[in-house]
C-alpha positions in Angstrom: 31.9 4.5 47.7 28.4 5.7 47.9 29.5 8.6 44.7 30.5 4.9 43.0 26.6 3.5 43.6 24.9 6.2 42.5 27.3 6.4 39.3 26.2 2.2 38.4 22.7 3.1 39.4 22.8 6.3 36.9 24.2 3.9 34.6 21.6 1.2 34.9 18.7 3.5 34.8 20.3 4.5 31.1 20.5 1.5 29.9 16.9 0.3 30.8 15.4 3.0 29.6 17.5 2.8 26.2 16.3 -0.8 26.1 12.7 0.3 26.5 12.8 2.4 23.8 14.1 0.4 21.5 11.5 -2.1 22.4 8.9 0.2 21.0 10.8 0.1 17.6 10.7 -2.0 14.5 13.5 -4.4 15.1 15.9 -4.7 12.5 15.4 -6.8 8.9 16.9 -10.0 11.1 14.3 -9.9 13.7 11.2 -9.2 11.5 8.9 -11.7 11.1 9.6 -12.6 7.4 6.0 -12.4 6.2 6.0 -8.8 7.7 8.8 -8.1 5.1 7.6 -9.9 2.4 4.0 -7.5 3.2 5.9 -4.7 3.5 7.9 -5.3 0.7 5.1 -6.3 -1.8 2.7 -3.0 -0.7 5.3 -1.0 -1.4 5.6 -2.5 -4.9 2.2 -2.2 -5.2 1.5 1.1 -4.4 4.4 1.6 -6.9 1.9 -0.1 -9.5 -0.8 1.6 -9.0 1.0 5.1 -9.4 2.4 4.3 -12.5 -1.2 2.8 -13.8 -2.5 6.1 -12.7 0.2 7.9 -14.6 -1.1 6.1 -18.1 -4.6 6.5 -17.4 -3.7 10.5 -16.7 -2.3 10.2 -20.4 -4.6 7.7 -22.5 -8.4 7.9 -20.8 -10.7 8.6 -23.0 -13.5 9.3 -20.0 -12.6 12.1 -17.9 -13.9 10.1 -15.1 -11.2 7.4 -15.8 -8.5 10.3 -15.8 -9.7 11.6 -12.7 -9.4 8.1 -10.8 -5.4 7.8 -12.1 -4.6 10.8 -11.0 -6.6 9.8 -7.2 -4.5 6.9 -7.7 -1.0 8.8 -8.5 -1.2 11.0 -5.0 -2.8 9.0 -3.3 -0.4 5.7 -3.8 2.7 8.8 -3.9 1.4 9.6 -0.5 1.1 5.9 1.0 4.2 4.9 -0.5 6.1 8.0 1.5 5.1 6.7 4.7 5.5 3.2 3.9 9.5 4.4 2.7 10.0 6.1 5.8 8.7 2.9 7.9 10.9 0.5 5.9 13.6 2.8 6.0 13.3 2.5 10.2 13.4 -1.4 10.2 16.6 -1.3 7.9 14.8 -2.8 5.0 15.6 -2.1 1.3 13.3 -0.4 -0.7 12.3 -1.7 -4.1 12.9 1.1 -7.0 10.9 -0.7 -9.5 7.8 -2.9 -10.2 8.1 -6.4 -10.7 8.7 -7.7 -14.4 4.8 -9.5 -13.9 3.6 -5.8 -12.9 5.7 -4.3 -16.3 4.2 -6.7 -18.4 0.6 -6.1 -17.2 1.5 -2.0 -17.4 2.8 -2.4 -21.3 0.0 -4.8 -22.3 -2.5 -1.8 -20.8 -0.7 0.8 -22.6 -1.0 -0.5 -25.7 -4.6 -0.6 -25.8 -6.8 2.7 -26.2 -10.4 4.8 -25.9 -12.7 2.9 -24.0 -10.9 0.0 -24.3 -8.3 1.5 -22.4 -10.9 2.6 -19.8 -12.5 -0.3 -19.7 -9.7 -2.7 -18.8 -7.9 0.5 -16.5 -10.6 0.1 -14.2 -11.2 -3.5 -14.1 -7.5 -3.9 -13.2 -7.7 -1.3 -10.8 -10.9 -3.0 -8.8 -9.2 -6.6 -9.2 -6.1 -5.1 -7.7 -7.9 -3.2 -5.0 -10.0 -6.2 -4.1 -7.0 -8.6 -3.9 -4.7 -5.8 -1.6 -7.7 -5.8 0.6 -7.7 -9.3 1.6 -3.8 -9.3 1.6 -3.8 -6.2 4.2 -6.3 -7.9 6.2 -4.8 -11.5 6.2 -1.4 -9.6 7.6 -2.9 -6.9 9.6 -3.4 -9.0 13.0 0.7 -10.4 12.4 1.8 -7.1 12.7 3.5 -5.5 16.2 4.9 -2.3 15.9 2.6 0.5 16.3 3.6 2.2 13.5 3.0 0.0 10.7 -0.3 -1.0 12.5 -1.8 2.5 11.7 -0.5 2.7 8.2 -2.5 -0.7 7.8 -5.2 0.8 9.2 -5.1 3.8 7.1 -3.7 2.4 4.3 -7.2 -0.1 4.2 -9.5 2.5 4.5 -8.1 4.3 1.7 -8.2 1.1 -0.4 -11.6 0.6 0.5 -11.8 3.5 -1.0 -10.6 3.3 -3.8 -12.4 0.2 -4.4 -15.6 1.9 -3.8 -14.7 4.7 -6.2 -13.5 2.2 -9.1 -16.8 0.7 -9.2 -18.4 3.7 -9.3 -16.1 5.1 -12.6 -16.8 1.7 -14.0 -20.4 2.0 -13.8 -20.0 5.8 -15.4 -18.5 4.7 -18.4 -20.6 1.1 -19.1 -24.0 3.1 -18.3 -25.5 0.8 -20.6 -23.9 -2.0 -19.1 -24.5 -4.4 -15.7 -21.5 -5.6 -14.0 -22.0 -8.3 -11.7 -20.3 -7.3 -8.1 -19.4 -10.6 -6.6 -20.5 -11.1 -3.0 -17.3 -10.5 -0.9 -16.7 -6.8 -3.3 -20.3 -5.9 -2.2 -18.8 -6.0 1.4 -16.4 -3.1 0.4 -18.5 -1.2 -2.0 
């Protein structure tokens, strides 16, 4: 009899801590919020984006400063996007294999242009793009439970930041001649 309680006891000490460690998980694609998988879903595409932009601008910059942000873009976004895989992979969410038909038409109306117009309107999309991700993160970040997609967030937002910084500052290299007019919430970020 008393062998018999300790073996139910044993069992239900199992199964609460198995149910507090699943707690601390993502819960699956039916129990997460759907704006979290519409974020995590759309970064992910994103990211995508901008490795591919930085691909072209690796191949058709005419500033070596412009080259030198793609590639920044290419490992960086390779690197993000990793992380983000792994995350989505753990919530048993699909995870997209290519941009969005909007994203392909933007990429093959870029690639068609070249020399500093190519730079020019590289960078411009790539601080518009930055600048709207931003305030996407941030307008999700506080929705967001699990620990672990908290951080990449977190992290994921400082690197944007970033990049943002870094885009106005190759923009500014190659108009030297130029002023751009930073609107009020960009001089925030820059």
């Amino acid at each position: 009899m008393k062998g018999r309680i300790l073996w139910i006891g044993f069992l239900i000490i199992i199964l609460l801590s198995s149910f507090y460690q699943n707690e601390n998980r993502i819960h699956p694609t039916g129990f997460q919020p759907p704006v979290i998988r519409e974020f995590m879903n759309n970064a992910y595409l994103s990211s995508l984006f901008e490795i591919q932009l930085g691909q072209l601008a690796k191949q058709k910059a005419l500033s070596q400063h412009v080259q030198n942000y793609g590639l920044l873009m290419e490992r960086d976004h390779k690197e993000v996007n990793e992380e983000l895989k792994r995350i989505l992979i753990n919530a048993s969410l699909s995870v997209p294999q290519s941009i969005t038909k909007k994203q392909q038409k933007t990429l093959d109306k870029l690639s068609k242009k070249s020399g500093n117009d190519f730079d020019q309107s590289y960078m411009e999309l790539m601080i518009e793009d930055h600048m709207s991700n931003i305030k996407y993160f941030e307008s999700v970040q506080s929705q967001a439970a699990d620990p672990e997609l908290k951080r990449w967030i977190e992290n994921t937002l400082l690197l944007l930041r970033d990049h943002l910084e870094r885009g106005n500052f190759v923009l500014r290299q190659i108009n030297t001649s130029a002023i751009h007019f930073i609107s009020p919430e960009v001089k925030e970020y820059v």
